[in-house]
N, C-alpha and C positions, 0 to 999 in steps of 0.2 A: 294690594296695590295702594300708592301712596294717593287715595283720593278721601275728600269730608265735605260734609256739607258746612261752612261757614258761618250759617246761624246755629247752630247745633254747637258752635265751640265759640259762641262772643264775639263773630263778627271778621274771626281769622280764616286770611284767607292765603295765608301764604306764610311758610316757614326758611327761615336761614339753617342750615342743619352743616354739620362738619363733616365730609365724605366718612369718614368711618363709620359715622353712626345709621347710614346704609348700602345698600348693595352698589358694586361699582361694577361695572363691565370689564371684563379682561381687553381694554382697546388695544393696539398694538401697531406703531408706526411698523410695517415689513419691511424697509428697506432705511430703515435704520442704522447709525453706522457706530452707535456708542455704547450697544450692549445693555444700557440701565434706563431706557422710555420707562417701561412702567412703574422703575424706582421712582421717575419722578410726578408719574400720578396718584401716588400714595400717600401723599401729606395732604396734611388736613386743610390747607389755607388756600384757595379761599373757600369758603363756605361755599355752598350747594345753593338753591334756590325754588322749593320746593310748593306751586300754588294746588290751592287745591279742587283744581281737576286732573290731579298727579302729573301733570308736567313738570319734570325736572330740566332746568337748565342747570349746566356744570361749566364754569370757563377757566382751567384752570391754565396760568402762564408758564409755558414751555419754550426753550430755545431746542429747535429740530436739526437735528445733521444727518444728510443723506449724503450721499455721492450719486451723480449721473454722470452717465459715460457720454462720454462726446467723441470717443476715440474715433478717428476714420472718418467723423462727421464733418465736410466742411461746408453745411448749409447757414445759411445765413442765420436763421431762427434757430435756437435751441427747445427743448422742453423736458424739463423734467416732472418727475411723480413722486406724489406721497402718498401712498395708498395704506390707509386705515380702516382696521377689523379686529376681529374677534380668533383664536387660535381654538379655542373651543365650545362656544355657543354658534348654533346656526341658525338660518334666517327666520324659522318657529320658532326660537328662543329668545332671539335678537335683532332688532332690526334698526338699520342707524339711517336717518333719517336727513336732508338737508330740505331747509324751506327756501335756501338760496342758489342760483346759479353761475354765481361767479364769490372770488375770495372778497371776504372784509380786508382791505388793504389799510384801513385806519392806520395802524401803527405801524405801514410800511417803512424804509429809509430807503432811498434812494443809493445805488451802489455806482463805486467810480467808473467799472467797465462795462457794467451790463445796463442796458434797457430793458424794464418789464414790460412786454407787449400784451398780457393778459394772464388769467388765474382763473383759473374754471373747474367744477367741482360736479362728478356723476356719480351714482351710486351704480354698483354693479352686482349680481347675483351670482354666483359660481359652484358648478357641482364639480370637487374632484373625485379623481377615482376610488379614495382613503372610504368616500360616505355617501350615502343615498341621500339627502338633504344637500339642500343648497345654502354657502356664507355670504354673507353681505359685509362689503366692502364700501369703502368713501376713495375716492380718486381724486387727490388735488393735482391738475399740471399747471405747471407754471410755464409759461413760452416769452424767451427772453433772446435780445438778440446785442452783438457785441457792439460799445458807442461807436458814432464814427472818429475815429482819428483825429478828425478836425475839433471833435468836442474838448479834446486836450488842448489844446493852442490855446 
């Protein structure tokens, strides 16, 4: 495990480190629609952020493309998901963790048709029938609904 005692190495208590230079989880947006997510968690930039009571924070910048169906749907609110996991580590292996309960919308933009009416985030356990262990998954929905008409004028 990535943990040290900080007097024991000069007082360091936290390392910058390049993803390669350790273990990365197989994460995996599932409903993904461009085939190459994990190509682009492979590059090294930006660093890792590694303190030492081995808490790694990782943040690397991704643009996500999913499709949700809305076919059939003519409810006012929408919602879509992004549900990220692992394809072969399970919840003894792996376990993915949020300390929050709604999205960081910091670097949201604001879209011409849609209203974001919120962004909330559950973790969920699932055993299928493939394995006797159970995966952990991250569930972002986002529930947006269409402007009014009048916002155009």
């Amino acid at each position: 495990y990535l943990k040290w005692d900080p007097e024991e190495y000069g007082g360091v208590d936290r390392l910058h480190l390049p993803p390669s230079r350790v273990w990365t989880p197989d994460i995996f947006l599932f409903n993904d629609i461009t085939g190459h997510f994990e190509d682009d968690l492979k590059r090294d930039n930006p660093f890792l952020v590694v303190d030492s009571d081995g808490h790694v924070r990782w943040i690397p910048p991704l643009v996500l493309k999913t499709m949700c169906d809305f076919t059939g749907n003519n409810q006012e609110t929408q919602q879509c998901e992004l549900k990220f996991g692992s394809w072969v580590y399970n919840a003894n292996q792996l376990d993915l963790i949020s300390k929050i309960t709604s999205m960081d919308l910091e670097g949201y933009t604001a879209h011409p048709v849609w209203d974001l009416e919120s962004a909330s985030v559950e973790r969920h356990e699932t055993k299928y029938e493939c394995c006797p262990e159970s995966f952990v998954d991250m569930s972002y929905a986002i529930r947006f609904h269409a402007k009014s008409v009048w916002s155009f004028i």
